[in-house]
C-alpha positions in Angstrom: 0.0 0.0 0.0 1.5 3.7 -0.9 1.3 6.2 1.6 2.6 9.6 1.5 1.9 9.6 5.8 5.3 11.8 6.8 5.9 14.1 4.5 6.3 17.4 4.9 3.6 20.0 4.0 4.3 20.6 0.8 1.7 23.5 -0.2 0.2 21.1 -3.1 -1.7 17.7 -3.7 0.9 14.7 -5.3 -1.4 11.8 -5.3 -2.0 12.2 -9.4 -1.1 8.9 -10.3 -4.1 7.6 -7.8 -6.1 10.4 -9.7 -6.0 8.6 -13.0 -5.6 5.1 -11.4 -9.2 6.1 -9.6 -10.3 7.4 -12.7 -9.2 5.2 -14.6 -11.1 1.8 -12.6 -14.3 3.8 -12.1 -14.3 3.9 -16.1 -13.5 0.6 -17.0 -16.3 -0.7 -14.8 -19.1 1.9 -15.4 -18.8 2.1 -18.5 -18.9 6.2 -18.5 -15.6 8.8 -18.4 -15.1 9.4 -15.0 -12.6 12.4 -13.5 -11.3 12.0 -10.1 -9.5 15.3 -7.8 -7.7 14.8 -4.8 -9.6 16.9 -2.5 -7.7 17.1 0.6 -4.4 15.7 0.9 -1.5 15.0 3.7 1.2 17.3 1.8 -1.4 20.1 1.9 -1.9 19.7 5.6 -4.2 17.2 5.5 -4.8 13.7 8.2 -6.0 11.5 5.1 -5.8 11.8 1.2 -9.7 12.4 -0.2 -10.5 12.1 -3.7 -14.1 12.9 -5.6 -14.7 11.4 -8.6 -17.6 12.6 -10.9 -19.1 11.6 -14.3 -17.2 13.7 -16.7 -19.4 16.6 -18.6 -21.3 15.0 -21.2 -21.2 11.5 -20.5 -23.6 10.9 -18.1 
């Protein structure tokens, strides 16, 4: 499991690969274009990494 627990605040989100991995999965399996955003994330300040994921414009 990937964790990015410990580092420093940063000022910015890094999770992007788990952005298109999350998009990515949701898509395959729904069938529709899906776009996920890390939300809140530990190298902002964050205690966990939160992602939203939404049907992209158009396809749903």
């Amino acid at each position: 499991m990937r964790t990015v627990r410990g580092l420093p605040v940063l000022g910015e989100t890094v999770c992007n690969y788990d952005e298109g991995f999350i998009s990515g999965i949701l898509s395959l399996y729904s069938g529709k274009e899906y776009v996920a955003v890390e939300t809140d994330c530990w190298a902002t300040g964050g205690r966990v990494c939160r992602f939203q994921a939404d049907v992209r414009e158009g396809d749903s």
